[in-house]
C-alpha positions as CSV (number, residue, x, y, z in Angstrom):
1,X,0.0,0.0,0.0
2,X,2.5,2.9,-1.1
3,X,1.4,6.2,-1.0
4,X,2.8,9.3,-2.2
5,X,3.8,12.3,-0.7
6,X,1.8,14.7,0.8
7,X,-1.9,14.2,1.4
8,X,-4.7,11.8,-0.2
9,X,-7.5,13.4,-1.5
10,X,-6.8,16.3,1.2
11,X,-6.7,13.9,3.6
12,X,-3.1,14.0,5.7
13,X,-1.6,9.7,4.9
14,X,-1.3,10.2,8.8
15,X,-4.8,10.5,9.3
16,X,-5.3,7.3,6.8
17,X,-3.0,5.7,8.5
18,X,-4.3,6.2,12.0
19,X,-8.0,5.2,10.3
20,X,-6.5,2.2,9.3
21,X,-5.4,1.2,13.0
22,X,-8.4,2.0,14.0
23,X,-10.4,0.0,11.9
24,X,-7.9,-3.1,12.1
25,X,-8.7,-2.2,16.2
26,X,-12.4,-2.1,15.7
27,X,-12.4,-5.6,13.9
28,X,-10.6,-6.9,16.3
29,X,-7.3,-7.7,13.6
30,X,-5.4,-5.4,16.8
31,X,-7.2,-7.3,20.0
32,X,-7.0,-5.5,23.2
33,X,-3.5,-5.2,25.2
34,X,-1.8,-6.5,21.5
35,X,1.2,-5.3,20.4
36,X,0.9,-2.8,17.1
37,X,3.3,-3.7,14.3
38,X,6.8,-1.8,14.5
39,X,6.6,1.7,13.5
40,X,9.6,0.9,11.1
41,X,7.5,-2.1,9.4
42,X,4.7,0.1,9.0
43,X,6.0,3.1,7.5
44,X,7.5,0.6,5.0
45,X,4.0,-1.1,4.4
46,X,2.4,2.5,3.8
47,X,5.5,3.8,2.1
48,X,5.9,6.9,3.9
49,X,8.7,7.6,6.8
50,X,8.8,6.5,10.4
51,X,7.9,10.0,11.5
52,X,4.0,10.2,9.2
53,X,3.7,6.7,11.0
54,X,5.0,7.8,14.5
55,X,2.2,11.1,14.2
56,X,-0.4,8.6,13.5
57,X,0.1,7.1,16.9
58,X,0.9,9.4,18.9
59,X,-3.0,10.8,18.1
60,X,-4.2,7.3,18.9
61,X,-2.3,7.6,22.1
62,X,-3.8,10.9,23.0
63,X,-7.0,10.2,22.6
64,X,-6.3,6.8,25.0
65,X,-6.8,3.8,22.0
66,X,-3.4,3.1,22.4
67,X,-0.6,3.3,25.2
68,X,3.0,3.9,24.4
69,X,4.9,1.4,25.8
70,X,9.1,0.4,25.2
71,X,10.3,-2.2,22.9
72,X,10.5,-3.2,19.7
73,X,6.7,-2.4,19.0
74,X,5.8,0.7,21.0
75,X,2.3,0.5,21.2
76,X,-0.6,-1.6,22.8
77,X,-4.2,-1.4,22.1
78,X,-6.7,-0.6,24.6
79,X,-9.7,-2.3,24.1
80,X,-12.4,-1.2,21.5
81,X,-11.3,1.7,19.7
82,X,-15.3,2.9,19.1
83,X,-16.1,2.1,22.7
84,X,-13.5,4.4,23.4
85,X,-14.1,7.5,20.9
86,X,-17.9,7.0,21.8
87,X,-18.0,6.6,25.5
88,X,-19.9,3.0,25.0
């Protein structure tokens, strides 16, 4: 799934990216308290740099659907991602 610079369709790739995530989280693909893939791994499946993939989670992070942790994949999903955005 390479993308091109910039934005798609106005759209920052972060913000696709991070959509993605969440949607792999809301189908359960990501199941609560697993590990997200490398950032390295998936900057080079979306074909963009570390840094568009690292802004993707950090956002997730702020708004509590993922906690940064250490080690080789930094992130771990916390529960279900529309449970969390909606309050449910």
């Amino acid at each position: 799934m390479r993308r091109s610079r910039g934005s798609l369709g106005g759209v920052p790739i972060y913000a696709e990216i991070k959509r993605s995530i969440l949607e792999q989280i809301d189908t359960g693909q990501l199941p609560e308290g697993g590990r997200l893939t490398p950032e390295v791994v998936l900057a080079e499946r979306y074909g963009v740099s570390r840094p568009t993939v690292r802004q993707a989670i950090l956002e997730l992070a702020r708004e509590g659907i993922v906690a940064r942790r250490g080690g080789p994949a930094p992130s771990s999903c916390r529960g279900n991602a529309s449970a969390t955005r909606w309050g449910s």
